[in-house]
N, C-alpha and C positions, 0 to 999 in steps of 0.2 A: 181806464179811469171810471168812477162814478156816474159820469155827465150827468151830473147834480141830482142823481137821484136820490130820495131819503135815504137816511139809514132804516132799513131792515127790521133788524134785534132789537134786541132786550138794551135799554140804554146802561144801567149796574150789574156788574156781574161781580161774581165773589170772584176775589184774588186766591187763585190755587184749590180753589173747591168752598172751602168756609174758613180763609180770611186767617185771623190770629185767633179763632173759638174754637178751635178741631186741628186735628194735624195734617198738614198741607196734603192736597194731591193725593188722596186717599177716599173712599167712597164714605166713609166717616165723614172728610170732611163736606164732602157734596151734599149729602143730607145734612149737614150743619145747617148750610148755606140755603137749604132748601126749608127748614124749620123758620128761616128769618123769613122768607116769603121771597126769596131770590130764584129765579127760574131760567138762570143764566151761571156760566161759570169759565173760568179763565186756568187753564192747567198746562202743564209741560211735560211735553213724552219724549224718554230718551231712551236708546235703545241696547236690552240686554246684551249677554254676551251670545245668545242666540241668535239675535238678529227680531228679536219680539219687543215692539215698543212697550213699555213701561210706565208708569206716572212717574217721573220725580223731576226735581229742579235742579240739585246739584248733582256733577258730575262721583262724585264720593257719596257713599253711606252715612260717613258719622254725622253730620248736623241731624238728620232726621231719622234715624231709626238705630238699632241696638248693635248692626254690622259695622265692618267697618272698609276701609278702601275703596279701588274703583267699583263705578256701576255696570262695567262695562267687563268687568272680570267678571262676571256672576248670571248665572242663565236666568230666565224668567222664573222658573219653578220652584228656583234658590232663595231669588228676591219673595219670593211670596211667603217666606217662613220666616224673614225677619222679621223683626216688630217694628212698626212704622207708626206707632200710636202712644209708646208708652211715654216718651220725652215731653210730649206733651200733657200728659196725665195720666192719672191710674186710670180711668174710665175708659179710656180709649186702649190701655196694653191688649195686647196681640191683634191689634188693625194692620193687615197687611197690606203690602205693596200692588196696587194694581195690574193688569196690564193696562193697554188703551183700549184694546177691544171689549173689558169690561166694563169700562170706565162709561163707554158711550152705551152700550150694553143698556146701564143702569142709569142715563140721563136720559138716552132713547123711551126707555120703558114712564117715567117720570115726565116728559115734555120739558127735558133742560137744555137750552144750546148752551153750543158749546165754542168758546177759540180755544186751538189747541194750539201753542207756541210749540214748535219744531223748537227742541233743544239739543243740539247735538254735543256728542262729550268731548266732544277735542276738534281739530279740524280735520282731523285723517277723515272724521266720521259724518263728517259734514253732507256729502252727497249722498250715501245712502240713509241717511234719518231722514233727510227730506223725503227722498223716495219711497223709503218705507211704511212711515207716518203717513203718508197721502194717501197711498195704496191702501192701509186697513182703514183709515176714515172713508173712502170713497166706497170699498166693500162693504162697510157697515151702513153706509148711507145709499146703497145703489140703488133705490127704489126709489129716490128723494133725488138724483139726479137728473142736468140736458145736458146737451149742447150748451156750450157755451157758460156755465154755470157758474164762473169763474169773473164773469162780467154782472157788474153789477144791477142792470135793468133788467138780470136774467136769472140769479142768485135764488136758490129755493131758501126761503128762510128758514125749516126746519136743518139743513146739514150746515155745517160746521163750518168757521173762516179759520182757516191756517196763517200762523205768524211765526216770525222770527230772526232774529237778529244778522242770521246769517243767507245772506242773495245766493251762494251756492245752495246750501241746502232748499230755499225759495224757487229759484230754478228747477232742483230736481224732483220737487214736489208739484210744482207746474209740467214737469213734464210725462209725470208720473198719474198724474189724475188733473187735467186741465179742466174739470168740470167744479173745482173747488176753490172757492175765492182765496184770494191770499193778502197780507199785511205784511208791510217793511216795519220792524221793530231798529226804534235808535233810539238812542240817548236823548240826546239836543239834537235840532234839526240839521241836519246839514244845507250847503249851499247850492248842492245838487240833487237833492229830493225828487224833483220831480223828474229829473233824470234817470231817476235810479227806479222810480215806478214805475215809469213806461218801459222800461226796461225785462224789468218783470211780469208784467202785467198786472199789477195789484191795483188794488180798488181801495187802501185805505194804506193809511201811516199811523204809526203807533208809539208813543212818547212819553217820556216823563214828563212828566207835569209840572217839576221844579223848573223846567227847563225851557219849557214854553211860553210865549211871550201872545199876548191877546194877537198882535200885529202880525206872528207867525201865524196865529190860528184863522186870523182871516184871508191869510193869502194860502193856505190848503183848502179850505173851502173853496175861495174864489175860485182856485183851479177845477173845482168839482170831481176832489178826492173827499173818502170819510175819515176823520181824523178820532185817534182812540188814544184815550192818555190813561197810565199808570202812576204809582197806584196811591190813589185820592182817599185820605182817609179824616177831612175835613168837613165835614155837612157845606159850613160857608162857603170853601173852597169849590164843592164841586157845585154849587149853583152858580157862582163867578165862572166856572169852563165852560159851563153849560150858554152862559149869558153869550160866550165868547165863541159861539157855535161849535164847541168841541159837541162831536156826537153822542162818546160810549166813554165807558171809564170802569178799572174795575180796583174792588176798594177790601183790603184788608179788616175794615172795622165793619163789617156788617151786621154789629149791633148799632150805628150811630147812622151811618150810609143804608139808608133802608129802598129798597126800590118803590114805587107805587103800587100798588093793591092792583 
């Protein structure tokens, strides 16, 4: 758990790299997100058919790029010749698909953290996305590693927080590189929350924001977890979360959600 230490980070980060301005999860859109004066970002790595994590969010091609089918059928070297840019506009045709190792690569190089939501494609896939995902952020970060790194009084602020909806894959990403903090991604909170933290070891909870209720958010705090809610793309809104001690938040509109200077 936290035991009530601040958060950290960057309090906005771009949803998916740069929001609804760029095409998701692509380095396109992280310098989107970084043009706004965002020096934070929120992405999803799921894992080729090689076993090489990826950027993307959906487990299919066709929403976001020119392919079509699973993502999970297709080696990384494959994914990298689709177009991942042009659905979103001419300016952006032929932005490919990242891996993750380039992904941080190119925020490493820039001073961008990073959460990376563990998205695994199905749930066969579920333990090794954790594992794997953990394993190449913890390589890319091994100089920015301790002991215990995983706990939040002890947390380098430069390496990465791992999230995701799914506790197997949390697990095996804990167990995979326990020097890397991690976050429970839900929907609505549930009634066992805090059960399910300690469980994993996680130092934060992560939420839709529809969903969340001020009276939730004071009782995550009060436990001295950090609470992170998606994805806020109200100015108002997110200074009422903010009021409501929600920590972090990361916002689609990052032409209206601007971070501070």
């Amino acid at each position: 758990m936290s035991h009530f230490v601040p958060w950290p980070y960057p309090r906005l980060l771009a949803h998916r790299g740069g929001g609804t301005l760029a095409p998701e999860n692509t380095i396109a859109g992280i310098e989107a997100g970084r043009r706004y004066g965002f020096r934070a970002i929120e992405c999803d790595a799921m894992l080729a058919a090689d076993g090489v994590p990826v950027l993307m969010h959906d487990s299919t091609l066709d929403r976001t790029t020119d392919g079509r089918g699973p993502v999970a059928a297709r080696t990384s070297a494959e994914l990298a010749r689709v177009d991942a840019g042009r659905w979103r506009g001419p300016e952006f045709a032929g932005t490919a698909v990242p891996t993750l190792a380039e992904a941080i690569r190119h925020c490493r190089r820039h001073g961008i953290w990073m959460n990376i939501e563990i998205k695994p494609s199905g749930a066969e896939a579920e333990q090794d996305t954790g594992a794997t995902v953990a394993r190449v952020a913890a390589d890319a970060y091994a100089d920015c590693l301790r002991a215990e790194g995983d706990r939040a009084q002890s947390v380098v602020v430069a390496a990465p927080l791992l999230s995701s909806f799914s506790e197997r894959a949390l697990a095996a990403a804990r167990a995979a590189a326990p020097g890397l903090p991690r976050g429970l991604l839900v929907e609505a909170i549930p009634s066992d929350w805090q059960e399910r933290l300690q469980a994993l070891g996680a130092v934060a909870l992560h939420c839709d924001h529809r969903r969340l209720t001020e009276a939730e958010a004071r009782r995550v705090k009060s436990a001295g977890y950090w609470l992170f809610c998606y994805t806020v793309n109200d100015p108002q809104r997110v200074r009422d979360l903010f009021a409501w001690g929600v920590d972090a938040l990361c916002t689609d509109r990052i032409d209206l959600v601007r971070p501070e200077p």
